[in-house]
mmCIF file of the N, C-alpha and C atoms, coordinates in Angstrom:
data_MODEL
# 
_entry.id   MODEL 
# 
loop_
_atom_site.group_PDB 
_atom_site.id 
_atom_site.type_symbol 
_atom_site.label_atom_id 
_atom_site.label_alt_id 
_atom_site.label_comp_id 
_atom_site.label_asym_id 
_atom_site.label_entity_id 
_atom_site.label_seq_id 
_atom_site.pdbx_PDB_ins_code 
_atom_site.Cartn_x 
_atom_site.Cartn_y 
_atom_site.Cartn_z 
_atom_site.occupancy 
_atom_site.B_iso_or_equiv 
_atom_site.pdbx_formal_charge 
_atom_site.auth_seq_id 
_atom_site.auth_comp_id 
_atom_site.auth_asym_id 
_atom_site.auth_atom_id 
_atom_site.pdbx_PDB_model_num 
ATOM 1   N N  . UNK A 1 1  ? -23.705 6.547  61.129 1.00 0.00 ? 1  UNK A N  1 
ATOM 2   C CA . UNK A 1 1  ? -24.475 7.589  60.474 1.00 0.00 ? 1  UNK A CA 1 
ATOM 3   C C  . UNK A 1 1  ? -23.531 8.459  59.638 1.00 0.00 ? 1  UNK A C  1 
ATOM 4   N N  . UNK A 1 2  ? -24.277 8.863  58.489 1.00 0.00 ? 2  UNK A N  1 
ATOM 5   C CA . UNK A 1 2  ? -22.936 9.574  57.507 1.00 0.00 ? 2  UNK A CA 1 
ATOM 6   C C  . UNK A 1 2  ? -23.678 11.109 57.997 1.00 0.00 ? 2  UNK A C  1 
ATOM 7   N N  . UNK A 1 3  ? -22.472 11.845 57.609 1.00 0.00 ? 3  UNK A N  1 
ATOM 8   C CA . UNK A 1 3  ? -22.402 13.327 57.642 1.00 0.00 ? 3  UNK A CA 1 
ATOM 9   C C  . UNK A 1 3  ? -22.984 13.859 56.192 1.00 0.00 ? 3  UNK A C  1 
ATOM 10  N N  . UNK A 1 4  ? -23.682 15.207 56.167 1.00 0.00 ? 4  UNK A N  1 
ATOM 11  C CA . UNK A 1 4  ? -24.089 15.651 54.488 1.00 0.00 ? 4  UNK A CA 1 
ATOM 12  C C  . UNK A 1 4  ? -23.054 16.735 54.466 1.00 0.00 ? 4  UNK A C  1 
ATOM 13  N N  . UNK A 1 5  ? -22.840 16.955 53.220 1.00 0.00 ? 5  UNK A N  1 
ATOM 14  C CA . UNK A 1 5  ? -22.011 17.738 52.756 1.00 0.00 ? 5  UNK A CA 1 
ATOM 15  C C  . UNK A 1 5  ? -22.437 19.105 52.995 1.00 0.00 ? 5  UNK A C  1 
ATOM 16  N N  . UNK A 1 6  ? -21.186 19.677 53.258 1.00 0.00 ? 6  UNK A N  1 
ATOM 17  C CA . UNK A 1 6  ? -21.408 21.099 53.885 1.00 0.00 ? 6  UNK A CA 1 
ATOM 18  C C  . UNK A 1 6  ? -22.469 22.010 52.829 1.00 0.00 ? 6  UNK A C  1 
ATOM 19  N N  . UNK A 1 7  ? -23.044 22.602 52.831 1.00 0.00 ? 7  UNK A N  1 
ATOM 20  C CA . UNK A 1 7  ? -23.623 24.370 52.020 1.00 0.00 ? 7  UNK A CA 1 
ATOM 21  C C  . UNK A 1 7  ? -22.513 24.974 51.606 1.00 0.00 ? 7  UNK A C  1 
ATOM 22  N N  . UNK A 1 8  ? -22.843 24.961 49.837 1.00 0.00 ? 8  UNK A N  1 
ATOM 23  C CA . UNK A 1 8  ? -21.346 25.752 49.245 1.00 0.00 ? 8  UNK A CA 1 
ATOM 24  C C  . UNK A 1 8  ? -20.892 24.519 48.385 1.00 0.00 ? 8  UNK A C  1 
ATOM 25  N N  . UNK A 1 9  ? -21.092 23.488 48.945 1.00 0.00 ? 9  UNK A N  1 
ATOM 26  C CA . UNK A 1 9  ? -20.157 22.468 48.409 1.00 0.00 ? 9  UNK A CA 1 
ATOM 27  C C  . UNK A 1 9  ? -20.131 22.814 46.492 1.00 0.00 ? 9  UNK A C  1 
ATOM 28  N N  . UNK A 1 10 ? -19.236 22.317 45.890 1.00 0.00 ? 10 UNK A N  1 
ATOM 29  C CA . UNK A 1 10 ? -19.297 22.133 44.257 1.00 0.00 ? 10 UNK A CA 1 
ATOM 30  C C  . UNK A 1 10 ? -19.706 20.550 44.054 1.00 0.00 ? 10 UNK A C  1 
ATOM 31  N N  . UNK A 1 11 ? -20.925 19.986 43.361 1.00 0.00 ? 11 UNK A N  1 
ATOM 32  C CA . UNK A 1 11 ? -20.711 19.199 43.440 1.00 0.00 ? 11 UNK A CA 1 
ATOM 33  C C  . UNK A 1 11 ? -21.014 18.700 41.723 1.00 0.00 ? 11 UNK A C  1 
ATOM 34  N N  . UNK A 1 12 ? -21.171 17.433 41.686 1.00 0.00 ? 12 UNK A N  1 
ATOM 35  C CA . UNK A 1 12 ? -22.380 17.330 39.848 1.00 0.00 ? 12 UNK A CA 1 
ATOM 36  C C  . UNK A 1 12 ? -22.654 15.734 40.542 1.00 0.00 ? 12 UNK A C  1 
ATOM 37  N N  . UNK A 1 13 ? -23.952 15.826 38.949 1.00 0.00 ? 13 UNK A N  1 
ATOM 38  C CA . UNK A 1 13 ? -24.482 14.570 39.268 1.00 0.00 ? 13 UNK A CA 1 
ATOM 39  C C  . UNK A 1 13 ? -23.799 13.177 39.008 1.00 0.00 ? 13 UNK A C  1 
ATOM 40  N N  . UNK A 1 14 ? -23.965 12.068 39.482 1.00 0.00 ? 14 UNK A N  1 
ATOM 41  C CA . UNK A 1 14 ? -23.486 10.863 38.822 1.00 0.00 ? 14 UNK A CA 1 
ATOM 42  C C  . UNK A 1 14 ? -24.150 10.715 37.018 1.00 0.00 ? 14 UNK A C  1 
ATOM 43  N N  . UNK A 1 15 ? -24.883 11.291 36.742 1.00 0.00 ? 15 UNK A N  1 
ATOM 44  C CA . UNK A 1 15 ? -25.197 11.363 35.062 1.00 0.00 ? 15 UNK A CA 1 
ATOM 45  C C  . UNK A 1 15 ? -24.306 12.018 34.606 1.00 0.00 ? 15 UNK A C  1 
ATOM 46  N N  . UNK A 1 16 ? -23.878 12.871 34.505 1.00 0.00 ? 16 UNK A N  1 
ATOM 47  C CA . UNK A 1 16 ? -23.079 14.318 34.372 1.00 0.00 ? 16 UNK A CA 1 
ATOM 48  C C  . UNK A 1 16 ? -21.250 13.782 34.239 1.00 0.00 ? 16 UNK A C  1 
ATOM 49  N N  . UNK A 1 17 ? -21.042 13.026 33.585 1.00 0.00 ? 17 UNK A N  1 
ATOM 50  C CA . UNK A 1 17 ? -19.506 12.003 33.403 1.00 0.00 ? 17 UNK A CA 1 
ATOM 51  C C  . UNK A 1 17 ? -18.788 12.522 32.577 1.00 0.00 ? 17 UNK A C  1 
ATOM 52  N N  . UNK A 1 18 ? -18.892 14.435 31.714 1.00 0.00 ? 18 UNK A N  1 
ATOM 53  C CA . UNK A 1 18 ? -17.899 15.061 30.881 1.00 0.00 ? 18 UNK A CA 1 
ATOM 54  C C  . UNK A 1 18 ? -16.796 15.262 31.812 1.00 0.00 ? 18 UNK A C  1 
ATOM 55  N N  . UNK A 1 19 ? -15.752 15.696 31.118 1.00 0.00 ? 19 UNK A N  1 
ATOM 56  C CA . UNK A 1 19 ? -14.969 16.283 32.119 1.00 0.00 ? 19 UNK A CA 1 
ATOM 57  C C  . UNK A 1 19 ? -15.133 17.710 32.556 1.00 0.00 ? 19 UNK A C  1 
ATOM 58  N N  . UNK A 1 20 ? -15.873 18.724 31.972 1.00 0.00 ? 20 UNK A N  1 
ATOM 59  C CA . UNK A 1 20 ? -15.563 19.681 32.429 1.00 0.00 ? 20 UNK A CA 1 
ATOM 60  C C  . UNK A 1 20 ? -16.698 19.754 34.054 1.00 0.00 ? 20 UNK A C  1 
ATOM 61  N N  . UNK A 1 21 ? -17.559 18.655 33.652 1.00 0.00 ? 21 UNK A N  1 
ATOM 62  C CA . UNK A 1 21 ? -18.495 18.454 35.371 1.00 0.00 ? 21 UNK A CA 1 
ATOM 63  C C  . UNK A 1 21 ? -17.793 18.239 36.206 1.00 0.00 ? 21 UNK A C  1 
ATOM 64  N N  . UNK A 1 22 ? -16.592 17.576 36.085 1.00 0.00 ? 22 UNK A N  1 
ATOM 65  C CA . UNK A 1 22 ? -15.684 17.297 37.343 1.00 0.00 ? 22 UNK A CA 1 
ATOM 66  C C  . UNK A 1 22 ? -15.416 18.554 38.075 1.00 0.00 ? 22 UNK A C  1 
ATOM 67  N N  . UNK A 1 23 ? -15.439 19.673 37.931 1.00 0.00 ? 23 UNK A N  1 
ATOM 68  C CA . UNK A 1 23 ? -14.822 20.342 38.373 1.00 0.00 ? 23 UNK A CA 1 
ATOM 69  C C  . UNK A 1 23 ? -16.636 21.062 39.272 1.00 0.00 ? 23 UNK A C  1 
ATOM 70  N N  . UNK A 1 24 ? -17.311 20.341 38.831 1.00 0.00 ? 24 UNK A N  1 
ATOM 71  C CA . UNK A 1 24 ? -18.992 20.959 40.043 1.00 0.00 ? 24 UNK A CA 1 
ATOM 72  C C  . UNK A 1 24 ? -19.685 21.875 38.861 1.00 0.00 ? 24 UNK A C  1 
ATOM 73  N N  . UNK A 1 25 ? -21.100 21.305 38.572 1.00 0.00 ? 25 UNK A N  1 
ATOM 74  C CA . UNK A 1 25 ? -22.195 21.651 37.591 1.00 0.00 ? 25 UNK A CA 1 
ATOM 75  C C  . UNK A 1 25 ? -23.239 22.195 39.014 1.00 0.00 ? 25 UNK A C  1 
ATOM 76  N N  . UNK A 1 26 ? -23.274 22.237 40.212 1.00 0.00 ? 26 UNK A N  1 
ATOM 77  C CA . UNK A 1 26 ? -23.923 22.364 40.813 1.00 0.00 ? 26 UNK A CA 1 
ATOM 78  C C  . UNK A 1 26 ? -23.412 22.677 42.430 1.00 0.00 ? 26 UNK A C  1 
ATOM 79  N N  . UNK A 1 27 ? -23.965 23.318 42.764 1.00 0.00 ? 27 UNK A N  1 
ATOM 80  C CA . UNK A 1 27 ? -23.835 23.933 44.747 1.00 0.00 ? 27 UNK A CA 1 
ATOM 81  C C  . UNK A 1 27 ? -24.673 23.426 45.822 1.00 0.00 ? 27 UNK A C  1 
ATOM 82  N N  . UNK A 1 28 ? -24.399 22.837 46.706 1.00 0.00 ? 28 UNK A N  1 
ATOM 83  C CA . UNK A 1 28 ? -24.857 22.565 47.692 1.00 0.00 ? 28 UNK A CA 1 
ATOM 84  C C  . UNK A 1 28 ? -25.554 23.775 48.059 1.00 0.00 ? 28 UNK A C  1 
ATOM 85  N N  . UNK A 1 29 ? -27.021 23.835 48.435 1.00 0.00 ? 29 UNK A N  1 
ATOM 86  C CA . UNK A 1 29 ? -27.634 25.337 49.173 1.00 0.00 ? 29 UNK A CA 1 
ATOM 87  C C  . UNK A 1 29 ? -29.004 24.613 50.290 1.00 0.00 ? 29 UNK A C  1 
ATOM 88  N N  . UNK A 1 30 ? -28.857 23.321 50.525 1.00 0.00 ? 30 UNK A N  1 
ATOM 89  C CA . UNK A 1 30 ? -29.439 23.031 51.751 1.00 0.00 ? 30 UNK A CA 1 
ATOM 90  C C  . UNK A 1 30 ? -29.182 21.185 51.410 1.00 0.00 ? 30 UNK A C  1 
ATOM 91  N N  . UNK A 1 31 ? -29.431 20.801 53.058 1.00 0.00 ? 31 UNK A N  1 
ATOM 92  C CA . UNK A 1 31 ? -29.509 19.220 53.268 1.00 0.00 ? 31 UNK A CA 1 
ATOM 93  C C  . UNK A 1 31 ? -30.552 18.456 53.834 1.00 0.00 ? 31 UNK A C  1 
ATOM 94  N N  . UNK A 1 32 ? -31.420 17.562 53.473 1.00 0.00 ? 32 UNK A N  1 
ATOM 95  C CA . UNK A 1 32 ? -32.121 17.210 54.748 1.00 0.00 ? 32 UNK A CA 1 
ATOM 96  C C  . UNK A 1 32 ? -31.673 15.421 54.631 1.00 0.00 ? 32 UNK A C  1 
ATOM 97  N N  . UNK A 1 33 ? -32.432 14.880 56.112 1.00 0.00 ? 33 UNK A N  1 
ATOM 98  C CA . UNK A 1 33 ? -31.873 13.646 56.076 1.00 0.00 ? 33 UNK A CA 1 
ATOM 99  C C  . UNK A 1 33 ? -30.787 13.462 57.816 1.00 0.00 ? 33 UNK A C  1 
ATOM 100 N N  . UNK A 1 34 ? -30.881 12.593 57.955 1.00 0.00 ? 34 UNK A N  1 
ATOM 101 C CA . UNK A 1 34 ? -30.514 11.380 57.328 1.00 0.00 ? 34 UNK A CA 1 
ATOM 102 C C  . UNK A 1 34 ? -31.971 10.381 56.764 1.00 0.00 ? 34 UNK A C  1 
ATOM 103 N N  . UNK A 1 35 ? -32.147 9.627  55.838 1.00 0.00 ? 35 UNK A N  1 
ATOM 104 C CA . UNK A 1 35 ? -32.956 8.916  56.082 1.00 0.00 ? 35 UNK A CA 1 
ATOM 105 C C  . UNK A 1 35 ? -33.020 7.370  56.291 1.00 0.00 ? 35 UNK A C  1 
ATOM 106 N N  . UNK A 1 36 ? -33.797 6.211  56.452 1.00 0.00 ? 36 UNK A N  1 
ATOM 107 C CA . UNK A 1 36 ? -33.225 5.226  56.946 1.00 0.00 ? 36 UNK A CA 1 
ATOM 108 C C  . UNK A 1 36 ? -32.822 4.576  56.169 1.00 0.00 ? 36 UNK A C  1 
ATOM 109 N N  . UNK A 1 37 ? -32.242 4.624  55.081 1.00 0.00 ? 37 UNK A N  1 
ATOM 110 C CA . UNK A 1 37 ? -30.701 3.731  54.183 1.00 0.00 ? 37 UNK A CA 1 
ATOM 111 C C  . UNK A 1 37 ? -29.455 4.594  54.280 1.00 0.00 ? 37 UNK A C  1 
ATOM 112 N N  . UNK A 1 38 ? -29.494 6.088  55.521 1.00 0.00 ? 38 UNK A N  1 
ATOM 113 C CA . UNK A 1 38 ? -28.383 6.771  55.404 1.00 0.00 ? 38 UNK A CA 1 
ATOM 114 C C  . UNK A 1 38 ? -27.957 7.531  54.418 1.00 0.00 ? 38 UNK A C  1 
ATOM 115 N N  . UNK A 1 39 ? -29.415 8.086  53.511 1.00 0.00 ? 39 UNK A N  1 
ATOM 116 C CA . UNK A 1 39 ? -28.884 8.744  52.750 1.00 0.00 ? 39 UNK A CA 1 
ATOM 117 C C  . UNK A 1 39 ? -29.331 10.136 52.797 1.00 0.00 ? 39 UNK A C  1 
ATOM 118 N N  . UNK A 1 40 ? -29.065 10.901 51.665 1.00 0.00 ? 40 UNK A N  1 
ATOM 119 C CA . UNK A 1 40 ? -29.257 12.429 52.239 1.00 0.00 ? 40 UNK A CA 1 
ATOM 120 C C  . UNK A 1 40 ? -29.935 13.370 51.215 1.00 0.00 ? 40 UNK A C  1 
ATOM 121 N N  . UNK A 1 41 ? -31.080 14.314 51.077 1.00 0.00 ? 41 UNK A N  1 
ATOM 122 C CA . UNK A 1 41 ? -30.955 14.870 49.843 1.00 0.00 ? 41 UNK A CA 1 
ATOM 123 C C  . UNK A 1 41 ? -30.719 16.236 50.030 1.00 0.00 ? 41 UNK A C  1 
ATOM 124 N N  . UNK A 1 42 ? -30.085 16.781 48.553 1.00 0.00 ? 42 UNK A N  1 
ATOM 125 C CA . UNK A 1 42 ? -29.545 18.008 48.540 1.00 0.00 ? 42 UNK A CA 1 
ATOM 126 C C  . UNK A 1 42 ? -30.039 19.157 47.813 1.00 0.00 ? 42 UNK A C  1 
ATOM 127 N N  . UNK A 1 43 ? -30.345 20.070 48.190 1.00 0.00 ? 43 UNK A N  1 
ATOM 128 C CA . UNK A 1 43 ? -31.349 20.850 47.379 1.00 0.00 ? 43 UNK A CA 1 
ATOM 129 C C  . UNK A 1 43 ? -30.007 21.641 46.926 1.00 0.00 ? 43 UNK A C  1 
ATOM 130 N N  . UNK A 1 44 ? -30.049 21.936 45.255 1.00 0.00 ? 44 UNK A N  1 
ATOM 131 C CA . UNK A 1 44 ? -28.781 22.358 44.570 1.00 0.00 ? 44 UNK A CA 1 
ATOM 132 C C  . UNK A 1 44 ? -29.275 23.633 43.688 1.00 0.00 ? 44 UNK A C  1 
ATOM 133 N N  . UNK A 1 45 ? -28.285 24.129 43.714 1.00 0.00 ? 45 UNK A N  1 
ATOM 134 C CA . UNK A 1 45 ? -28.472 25.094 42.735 1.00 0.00 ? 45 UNK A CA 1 
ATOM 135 C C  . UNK A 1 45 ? -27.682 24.977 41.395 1.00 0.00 ? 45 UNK A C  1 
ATOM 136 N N  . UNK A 1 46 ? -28.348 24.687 40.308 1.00 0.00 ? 46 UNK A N  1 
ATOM 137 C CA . UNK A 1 46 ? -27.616 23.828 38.951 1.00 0.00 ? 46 UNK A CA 1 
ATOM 138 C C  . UNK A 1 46 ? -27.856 24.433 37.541 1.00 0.00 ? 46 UNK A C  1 
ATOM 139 N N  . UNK A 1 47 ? -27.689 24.065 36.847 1.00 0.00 ? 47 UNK A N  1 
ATOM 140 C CA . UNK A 1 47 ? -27.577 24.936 35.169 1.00 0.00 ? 47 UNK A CA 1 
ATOM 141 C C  . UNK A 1 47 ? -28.921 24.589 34.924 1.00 0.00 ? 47 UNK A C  1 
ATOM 142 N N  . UNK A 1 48 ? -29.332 25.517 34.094 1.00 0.00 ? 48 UNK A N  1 
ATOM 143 C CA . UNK A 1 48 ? -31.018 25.094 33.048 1.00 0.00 ? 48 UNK A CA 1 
ATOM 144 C C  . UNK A 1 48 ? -30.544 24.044 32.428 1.00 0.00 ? 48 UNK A C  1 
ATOM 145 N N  . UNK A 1 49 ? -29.706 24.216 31.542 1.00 0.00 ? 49 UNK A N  1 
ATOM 146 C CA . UNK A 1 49 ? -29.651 22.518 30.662 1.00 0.00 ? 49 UNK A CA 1 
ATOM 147 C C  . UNK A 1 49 ? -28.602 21.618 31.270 1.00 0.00 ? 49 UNK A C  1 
ATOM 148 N N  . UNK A 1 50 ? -29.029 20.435 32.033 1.00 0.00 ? 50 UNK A N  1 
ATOM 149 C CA . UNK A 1 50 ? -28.418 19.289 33.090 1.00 0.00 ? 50 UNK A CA 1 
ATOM 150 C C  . UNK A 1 50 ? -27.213 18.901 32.124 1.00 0.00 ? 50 UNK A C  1 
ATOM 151 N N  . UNK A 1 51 ? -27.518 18.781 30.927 1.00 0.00 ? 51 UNK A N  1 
ATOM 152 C CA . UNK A 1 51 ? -27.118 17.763 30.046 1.00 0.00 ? 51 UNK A CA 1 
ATOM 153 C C  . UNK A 1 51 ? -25.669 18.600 29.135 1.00 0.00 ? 51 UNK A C  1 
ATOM 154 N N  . UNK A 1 52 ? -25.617 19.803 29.757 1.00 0.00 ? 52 UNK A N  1 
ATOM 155 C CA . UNK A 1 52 ? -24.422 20.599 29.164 1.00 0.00 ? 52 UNK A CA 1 
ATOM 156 C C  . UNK A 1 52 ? -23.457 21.227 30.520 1.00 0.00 ? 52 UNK A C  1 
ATOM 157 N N  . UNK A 1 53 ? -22.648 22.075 30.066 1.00 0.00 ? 53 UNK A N  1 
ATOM 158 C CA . UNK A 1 53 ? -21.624 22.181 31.111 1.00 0.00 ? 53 UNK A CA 1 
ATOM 159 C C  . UNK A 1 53 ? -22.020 23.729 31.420 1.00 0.00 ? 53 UNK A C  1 
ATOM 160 N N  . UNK A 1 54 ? -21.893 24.141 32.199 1.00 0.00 ? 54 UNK A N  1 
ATOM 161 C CA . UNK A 1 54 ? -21.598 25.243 33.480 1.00 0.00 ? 54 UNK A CA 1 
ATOM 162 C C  . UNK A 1 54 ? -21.388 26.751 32.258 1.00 0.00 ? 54 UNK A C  1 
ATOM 163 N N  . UNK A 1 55 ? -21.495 27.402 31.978 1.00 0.00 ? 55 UNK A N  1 
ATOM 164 C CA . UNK A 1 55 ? -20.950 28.676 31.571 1.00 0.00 ? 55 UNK A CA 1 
ATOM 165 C C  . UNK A 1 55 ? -22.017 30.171 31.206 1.00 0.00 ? 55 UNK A C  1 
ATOM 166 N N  . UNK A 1 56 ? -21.519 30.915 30.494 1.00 0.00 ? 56 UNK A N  1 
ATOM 167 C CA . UNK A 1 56 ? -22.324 32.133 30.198 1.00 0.00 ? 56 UNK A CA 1 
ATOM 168 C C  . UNK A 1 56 ? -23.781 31.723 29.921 1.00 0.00 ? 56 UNK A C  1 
ATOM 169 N N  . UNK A 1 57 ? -24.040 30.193 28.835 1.00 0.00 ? 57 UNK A N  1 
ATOM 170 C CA . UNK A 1 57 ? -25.364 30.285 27.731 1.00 0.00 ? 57 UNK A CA 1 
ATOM 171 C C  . UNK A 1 57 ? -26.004 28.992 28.683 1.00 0.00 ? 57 UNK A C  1 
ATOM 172 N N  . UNK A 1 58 ? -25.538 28.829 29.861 1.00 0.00 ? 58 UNK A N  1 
ATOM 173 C CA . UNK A 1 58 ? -26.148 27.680 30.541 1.00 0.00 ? 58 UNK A CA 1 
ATOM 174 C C  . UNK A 1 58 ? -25.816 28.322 31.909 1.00 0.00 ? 58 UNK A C  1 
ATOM 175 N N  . UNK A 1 59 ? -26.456 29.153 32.779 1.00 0.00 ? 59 UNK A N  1 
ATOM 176 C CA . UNK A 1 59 ? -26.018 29.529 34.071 1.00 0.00 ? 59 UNK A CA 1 
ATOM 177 C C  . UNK A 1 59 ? -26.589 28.598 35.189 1.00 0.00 ? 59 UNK A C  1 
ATOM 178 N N  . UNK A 1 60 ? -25.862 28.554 36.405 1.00 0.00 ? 60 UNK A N  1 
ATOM 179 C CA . UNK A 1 60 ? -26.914 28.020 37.619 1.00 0.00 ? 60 UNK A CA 1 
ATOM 180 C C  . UNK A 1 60 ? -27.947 28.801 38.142 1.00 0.00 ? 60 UNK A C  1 
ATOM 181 N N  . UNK A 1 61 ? -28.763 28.540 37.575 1.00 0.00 ? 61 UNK A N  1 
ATOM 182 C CA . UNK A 1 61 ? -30.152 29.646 37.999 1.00 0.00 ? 61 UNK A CA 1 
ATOM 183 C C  . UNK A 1 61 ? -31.562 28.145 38.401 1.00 0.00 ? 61 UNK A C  1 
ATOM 184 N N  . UNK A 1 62 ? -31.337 27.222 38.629 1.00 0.00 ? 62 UNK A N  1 
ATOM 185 C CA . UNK A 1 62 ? -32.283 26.407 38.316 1.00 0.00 ? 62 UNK A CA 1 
ATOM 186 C C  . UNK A 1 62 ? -31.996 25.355 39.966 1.00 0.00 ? 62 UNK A C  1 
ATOM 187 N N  . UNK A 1 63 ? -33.417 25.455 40.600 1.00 0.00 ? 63 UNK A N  1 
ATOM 188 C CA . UNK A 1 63 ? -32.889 25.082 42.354 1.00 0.00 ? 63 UNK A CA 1 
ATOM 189 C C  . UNK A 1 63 ? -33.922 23.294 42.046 1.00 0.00 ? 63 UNK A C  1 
ATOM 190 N N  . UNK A 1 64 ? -33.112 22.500 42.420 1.00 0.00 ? 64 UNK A N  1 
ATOM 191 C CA . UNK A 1 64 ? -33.663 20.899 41.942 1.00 0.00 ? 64 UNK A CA 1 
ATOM 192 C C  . UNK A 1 64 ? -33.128 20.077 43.183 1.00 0.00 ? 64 UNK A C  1 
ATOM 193 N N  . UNK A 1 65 ? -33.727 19.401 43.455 1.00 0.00 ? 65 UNK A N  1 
ATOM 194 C CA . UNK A 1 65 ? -32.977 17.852 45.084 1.00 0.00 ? 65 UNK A CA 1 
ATOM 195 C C  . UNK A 1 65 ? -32.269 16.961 44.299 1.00 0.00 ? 65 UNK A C  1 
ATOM 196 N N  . UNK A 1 66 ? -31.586 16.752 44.865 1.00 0.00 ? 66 UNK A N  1 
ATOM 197 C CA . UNK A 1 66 ? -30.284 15.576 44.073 1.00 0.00 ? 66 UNK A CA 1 
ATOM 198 C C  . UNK A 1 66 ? -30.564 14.587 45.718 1.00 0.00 ? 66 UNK A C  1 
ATOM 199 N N  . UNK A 1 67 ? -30.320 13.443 45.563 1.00 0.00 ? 67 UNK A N  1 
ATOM 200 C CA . UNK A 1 67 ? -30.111 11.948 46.233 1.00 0.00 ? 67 UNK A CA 1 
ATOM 201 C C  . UNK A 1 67 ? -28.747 12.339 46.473 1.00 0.00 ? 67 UNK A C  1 
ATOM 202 N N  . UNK A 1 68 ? -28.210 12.314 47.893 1.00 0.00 ? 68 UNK A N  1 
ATOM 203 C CA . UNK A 1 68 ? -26.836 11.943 48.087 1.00 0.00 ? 68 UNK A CA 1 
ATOM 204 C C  . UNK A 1 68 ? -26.602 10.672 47.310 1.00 0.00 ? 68 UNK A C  1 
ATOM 205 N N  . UNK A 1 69 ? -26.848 9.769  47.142 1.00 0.00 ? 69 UNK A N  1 
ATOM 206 C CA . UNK A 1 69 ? -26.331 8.331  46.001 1.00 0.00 ? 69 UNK A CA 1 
ATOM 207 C C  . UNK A 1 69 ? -25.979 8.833  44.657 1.00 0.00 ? 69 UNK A C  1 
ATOM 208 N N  . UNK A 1 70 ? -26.500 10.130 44.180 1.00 0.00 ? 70 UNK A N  1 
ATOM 209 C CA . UNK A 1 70 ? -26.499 10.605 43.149 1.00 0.00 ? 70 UNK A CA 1 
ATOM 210 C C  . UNK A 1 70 ? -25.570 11.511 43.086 1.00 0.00 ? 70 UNK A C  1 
ATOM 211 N N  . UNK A 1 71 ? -25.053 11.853 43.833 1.00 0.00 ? 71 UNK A N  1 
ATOM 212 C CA . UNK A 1 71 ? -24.092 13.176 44.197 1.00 0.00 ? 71 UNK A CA 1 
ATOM 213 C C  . UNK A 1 71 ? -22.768 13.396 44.298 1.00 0.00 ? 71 UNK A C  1 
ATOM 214 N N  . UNK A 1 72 ? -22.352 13.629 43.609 1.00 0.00 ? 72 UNK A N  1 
ATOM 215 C CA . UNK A 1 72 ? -20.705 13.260 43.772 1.00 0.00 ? 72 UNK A CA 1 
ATOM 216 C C  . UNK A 1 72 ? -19.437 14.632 44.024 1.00 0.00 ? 72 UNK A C  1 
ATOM 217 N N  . UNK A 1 73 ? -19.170 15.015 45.195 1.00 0.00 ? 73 UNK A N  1 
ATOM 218 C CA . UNK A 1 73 ? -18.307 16.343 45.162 1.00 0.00 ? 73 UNK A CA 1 
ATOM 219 C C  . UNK A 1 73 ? -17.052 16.556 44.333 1.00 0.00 ? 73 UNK A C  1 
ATOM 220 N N  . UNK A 1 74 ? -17.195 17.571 43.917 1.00 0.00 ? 74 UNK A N  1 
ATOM 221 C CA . UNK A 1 74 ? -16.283 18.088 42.940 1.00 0.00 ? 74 UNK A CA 1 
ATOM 222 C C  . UNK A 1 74 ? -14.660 18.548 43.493 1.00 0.00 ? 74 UNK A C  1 
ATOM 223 N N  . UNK A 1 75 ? -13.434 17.975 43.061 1.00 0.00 ? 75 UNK A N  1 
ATOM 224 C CA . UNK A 1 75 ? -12.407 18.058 43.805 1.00 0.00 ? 75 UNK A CA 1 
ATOM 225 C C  . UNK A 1 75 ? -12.316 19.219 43.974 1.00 0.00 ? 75 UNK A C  1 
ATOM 226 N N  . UNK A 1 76 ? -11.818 20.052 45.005 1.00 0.00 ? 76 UNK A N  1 
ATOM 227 C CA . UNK A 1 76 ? -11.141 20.697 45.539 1.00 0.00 ? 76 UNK A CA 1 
ATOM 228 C C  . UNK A 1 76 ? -10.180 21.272 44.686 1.00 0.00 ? 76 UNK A C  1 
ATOM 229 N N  . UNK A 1 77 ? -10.857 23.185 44.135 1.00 0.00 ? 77 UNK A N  1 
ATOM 230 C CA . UNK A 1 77 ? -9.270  23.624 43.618 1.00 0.00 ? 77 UNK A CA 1 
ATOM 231 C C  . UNK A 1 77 ? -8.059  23.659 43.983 1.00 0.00 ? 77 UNK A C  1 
ATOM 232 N N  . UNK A 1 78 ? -7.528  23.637 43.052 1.00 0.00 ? 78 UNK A N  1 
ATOM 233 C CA . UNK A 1 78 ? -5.912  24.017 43.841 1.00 0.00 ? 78 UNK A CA 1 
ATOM 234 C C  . UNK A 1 78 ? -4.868  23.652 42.907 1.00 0.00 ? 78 UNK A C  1 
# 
């Protein structure tokens, strides 16, 4: 059985392949699941426009379920 990613997490979608998404277009803010292929969904908190990057004229104000298959965590600053 897989584990879901903690609340908080940074994560973006598998669509979402700029670089500045690498760094998390979206937050983990709940999990449910497991379900029976082991997967998980994530209710996120993400930008109005999916299709652009993170900043002032695109904020995360917009709460949507992402597919753990779809989900990919954002490395770790540092």
């Amino acid at each position: 059985m897989t584990t879901p990613l903690p609340v908080g997490t940074r994560v973006r979608h598998y669509g979402q392949q700029w670089p500045a998404a690498r760094s998390g277009a979206a937050t983990v803010l709940e999990a449910k699941g497991p379900y029976s292929d082991d997967s998980w969904e994530y209710r996120v908190l993400t930008t109005q426009d999916f299709a652009r990057s993170p900043g002032p004229d695109n904020p995360e104000t917009r709460e949507t379920w992402w597919n753990s298959t779809a989900t990919i965590p954002a490395p770790a600053a540092g």
